[in-house]
C-alpha positions in Angstrom: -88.5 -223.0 37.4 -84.8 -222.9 37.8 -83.3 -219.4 38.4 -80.2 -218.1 36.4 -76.9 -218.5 38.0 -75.2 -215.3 39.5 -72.4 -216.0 37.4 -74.1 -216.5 34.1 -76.1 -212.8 34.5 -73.3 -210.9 32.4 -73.8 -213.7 29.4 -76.9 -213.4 29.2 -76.9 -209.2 29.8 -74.8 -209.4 26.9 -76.9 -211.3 24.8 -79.9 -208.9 25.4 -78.2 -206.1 24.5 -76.4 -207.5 21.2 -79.8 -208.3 19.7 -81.4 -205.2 20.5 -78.8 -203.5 19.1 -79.8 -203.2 15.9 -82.9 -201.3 16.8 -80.5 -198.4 17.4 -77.5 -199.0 15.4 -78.8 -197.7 11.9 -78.6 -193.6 11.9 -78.8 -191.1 9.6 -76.2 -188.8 7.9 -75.6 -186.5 10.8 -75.7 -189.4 13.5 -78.9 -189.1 14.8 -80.7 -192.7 15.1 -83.5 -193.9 12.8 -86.5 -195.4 14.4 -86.3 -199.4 13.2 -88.6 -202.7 13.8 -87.8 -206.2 14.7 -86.6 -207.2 11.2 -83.9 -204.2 11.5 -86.1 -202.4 8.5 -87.0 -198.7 9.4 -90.0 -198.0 10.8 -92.6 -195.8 9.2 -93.5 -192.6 11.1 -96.9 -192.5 12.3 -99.1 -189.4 11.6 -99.8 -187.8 15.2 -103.5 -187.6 16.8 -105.8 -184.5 15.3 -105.4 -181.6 17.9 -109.5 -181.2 17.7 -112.6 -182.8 17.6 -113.0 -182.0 13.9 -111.0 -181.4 10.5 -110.2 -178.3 9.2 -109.5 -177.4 6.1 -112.0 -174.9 4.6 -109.2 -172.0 5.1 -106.4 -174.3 3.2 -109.1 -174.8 0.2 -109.7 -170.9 -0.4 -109.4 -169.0 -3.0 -108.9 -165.4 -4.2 -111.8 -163.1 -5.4 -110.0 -161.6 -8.1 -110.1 -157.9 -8.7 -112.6 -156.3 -11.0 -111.0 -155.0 -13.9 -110.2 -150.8 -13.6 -110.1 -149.1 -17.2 -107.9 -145.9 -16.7 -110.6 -144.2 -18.7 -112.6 -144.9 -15.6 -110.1 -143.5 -12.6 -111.8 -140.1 -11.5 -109.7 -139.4 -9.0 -106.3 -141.2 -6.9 -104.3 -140.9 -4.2 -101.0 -143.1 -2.9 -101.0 -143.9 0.6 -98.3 -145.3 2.7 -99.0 -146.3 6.7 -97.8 -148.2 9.0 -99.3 -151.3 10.9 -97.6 -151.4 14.3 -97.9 -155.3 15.7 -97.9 -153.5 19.6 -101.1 -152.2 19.1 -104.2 -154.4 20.6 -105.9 -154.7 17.1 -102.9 -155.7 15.6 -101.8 -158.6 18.1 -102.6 -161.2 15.5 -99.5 -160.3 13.6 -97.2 -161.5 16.3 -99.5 -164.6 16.8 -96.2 -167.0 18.0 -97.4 -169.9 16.3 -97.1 -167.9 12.8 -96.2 -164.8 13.3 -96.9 -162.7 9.7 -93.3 -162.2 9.2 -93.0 -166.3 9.5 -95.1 -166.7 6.7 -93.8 -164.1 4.2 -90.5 -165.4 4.6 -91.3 -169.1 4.1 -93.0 -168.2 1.1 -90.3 -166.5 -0.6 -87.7 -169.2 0.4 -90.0 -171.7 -1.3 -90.0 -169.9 -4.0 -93.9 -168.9 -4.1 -93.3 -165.4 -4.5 -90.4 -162.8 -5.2 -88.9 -160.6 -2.4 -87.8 -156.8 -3.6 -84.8 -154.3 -2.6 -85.4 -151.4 -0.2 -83.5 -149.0 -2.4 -86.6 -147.9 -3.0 -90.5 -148.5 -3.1 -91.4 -149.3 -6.8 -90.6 -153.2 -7.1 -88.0 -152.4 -9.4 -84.8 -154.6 -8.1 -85.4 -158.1 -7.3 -83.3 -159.8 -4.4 -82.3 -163.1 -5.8 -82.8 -166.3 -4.4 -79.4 -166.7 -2.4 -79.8 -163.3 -0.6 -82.9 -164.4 0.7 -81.3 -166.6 3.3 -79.8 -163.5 4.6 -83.0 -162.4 6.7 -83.1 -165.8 8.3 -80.2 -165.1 10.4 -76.5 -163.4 10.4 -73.0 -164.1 10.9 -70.7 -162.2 13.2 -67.3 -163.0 14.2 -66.4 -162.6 18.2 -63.0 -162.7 19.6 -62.0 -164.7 22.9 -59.4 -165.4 24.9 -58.6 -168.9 25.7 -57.9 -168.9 29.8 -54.7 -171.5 29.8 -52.9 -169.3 26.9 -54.4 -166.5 26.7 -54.1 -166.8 22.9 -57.1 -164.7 21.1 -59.4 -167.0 18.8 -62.1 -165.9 16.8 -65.0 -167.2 16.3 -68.3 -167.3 14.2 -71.5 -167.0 15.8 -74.7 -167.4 13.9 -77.6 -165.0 15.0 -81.3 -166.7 14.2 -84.1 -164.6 13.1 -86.0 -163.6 16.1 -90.4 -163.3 14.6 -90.1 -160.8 17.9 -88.0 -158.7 16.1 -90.3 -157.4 13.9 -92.5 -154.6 15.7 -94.1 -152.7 12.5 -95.2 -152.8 8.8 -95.2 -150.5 6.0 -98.1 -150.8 3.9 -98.0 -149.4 0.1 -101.8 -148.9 -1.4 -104.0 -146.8 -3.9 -106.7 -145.0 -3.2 -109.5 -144.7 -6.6 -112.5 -143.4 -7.2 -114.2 -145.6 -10.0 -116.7 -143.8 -12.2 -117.8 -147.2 -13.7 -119.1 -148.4 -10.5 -119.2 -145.2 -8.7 -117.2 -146.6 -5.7 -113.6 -145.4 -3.9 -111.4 -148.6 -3.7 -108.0 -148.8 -2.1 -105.6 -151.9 -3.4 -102.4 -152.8 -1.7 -99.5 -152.7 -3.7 -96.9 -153.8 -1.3 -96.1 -154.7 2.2 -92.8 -154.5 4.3 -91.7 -155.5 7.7 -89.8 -152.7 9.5 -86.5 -154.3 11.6 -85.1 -152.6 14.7 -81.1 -151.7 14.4 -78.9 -151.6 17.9 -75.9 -150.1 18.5 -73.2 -152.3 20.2 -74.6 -151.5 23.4 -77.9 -152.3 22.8 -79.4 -148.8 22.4 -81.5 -148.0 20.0 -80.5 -146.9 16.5 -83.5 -146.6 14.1 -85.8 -148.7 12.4 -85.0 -150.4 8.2 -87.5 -152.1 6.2 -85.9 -155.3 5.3 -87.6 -156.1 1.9 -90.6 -154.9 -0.2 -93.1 -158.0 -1.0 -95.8 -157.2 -3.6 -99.1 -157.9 -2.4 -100.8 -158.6 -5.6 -98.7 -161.9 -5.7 -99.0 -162.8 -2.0 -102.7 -162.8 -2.2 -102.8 -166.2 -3.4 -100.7 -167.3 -0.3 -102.3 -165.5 2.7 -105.8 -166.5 1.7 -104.6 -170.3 2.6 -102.9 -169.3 6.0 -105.1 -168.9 9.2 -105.1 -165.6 11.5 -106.4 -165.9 14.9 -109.6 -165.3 15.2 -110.2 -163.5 19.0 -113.6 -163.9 19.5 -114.3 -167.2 18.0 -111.9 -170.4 17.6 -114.7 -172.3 15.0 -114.0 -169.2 12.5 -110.4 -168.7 11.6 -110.1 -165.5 9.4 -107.5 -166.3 6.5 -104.7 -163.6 5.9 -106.0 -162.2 3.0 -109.7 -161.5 4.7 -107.8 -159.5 7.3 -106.3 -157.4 4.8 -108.7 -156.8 2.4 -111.3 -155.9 5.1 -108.9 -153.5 6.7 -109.0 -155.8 9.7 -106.0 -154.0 11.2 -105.1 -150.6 13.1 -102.3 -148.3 10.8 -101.6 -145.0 11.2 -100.7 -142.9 7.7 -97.3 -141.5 7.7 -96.7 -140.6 3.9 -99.3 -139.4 0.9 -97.9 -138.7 -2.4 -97.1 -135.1 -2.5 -94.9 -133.0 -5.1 -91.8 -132.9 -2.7 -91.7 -136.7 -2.0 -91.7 -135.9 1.9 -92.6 -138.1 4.5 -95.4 -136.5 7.3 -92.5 -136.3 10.0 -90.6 -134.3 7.9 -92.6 -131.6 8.1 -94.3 -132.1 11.4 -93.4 -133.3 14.8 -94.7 -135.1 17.8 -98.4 -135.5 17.9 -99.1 -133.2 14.9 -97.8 -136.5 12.9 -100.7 -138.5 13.9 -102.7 -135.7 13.6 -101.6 -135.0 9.9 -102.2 -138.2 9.7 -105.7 -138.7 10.4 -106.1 -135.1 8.7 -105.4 -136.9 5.5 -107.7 -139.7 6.2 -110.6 -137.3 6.6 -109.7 -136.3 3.6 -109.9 -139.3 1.7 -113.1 -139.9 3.0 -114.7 -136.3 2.6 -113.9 -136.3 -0.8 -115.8 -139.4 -1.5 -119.0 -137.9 0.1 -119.1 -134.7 -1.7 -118.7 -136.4 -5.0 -122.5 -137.5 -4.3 -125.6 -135.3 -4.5 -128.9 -136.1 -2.0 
């Protein structure tokens, strides 16, 4: 077997290299390259390895227990409840799960289009934010201004700002309480959920907290019983969303009741006494339920 001649090498380098070339010369729109065979022809992606010794899909094949019907004939007694659900809290951690964080999954649902997004202005689901606002919460726009360093001319440029899940510290939770005479049971239905974002100053301090949209529950049932929540004490059973919500899975404190001046608990109280008003009115709740029974 003959060896190849020093001075042929860059011949035949070249060769090499102009018929493997078209293994990487097609690319997409945005010039990244597509992954092609030997007859130049693009390659089909391959569906990656199962992370598990099993398939799971009993959570993505559930569905909702609908509600039984409530005549208004039949509503002894009700009480609105807003609280809030505060991700910090141990309880709570598998709202800031990283691989899905809850925010995550409202959001993506409402830029598919599965469910409708509603205005702050208030708490009723009256004003709907329309389909090109919703981008808005994925991110903002702010315009800096530099200096270039050879002539100190001042440019200004846009920076985009992505969502950041981490953001997102607390929830407000909307929901009825109702004693039913038909089946002689209090209920509680959410009506509405929405995540709370933190607002900075320019120098990074602290400002206050906004909700950034209302989502009605009712509608997002259907989603959040087909998305997993970790499960803490066991990996084989994955709680769905909507099992963590309905069985009050969750830690919440109750910062508003409905009450004839339309006040919030911190309005009227302060420091501790807030929680304590708080869990006053929880008492409450669930005295009045006992006493409506006779042993």
């Amino acid at each position: 077997m003959k060896l190849i001649s020093l001075k042929f090498l860059p011949l035949v380098l070249f060769a090499a290299f102009f018929v493997a070339s078209p293994l990487f010369a097609q690319k997409t729109e945005s010039g990244e390259p597509i992954a092609v065979d030997g007859d130049g022809e693009e390659a089909e992606e391959e569906d990656p390895p199962r992370d598990g010794i099993y398939d799971k899909h009993l959570v993505q094949e559930r569905k909702i227990l609908e509600y039984d019907h409530i005549r208004e004939a039949d509503v002894f007694w009700q009480k609105r409840i807003w609280r809030v659900i505060d991700v910090r809290e141990k309880m709570n951690k598998p709202f800031a799960y990283p691989k899905e964080p809850f925010i995550t999954i409202l959001l993506d649902a409402a830029e598919a289009g599965e469910i409708s997004l509603y205005s702050t202005m208030d708490d009723e689901f009256k004003i709907r934010i329309k389909e090109d606002e919703i981008g808005s919460f994925l991110g903002s726009a702010d315009t800096v201004v530099t200096f270039d360093p050879e002539t100190y001319e001042e440019e200004i440029q846009v920076v985009f700002n992505e969502f950041n899940p981490e953001d997102i510290k607390r929830f407000r939770v909307k929901e009825d309480w109702v004693f039913d005479e038909e089946t002689s049971m209090m209920l509680v239905r959410i009506l509405g959920i929405a995540p709370l974002k933190e607002v900075y100053d320019d120098n990074g301090n602290f400002r206050y907290e906004q909700p950034m949209f209302w989502a009605y529950y009712p509608e997002l049932r259907n989603i959040l019983a087909r998305k997993e929540a970790f499960n803490p004490l066991n990996d084989a059973v994955r709680m769905s969303w909507e099992d963590i919500m309905e069985m009050r899975f969750f830690s919440s404190y109750i910062y508003k009741e409905s009450n004839v001046y339309d006040r919030r608990i911190q309005d009227y109280k302060s420091g501790l006494d807030i929680l304590l008003e708080g869990e006053k009115i929880k008492l409450e709740i669930f005295n009045y339920e006992h006493d409506l029974w006779e042993y």
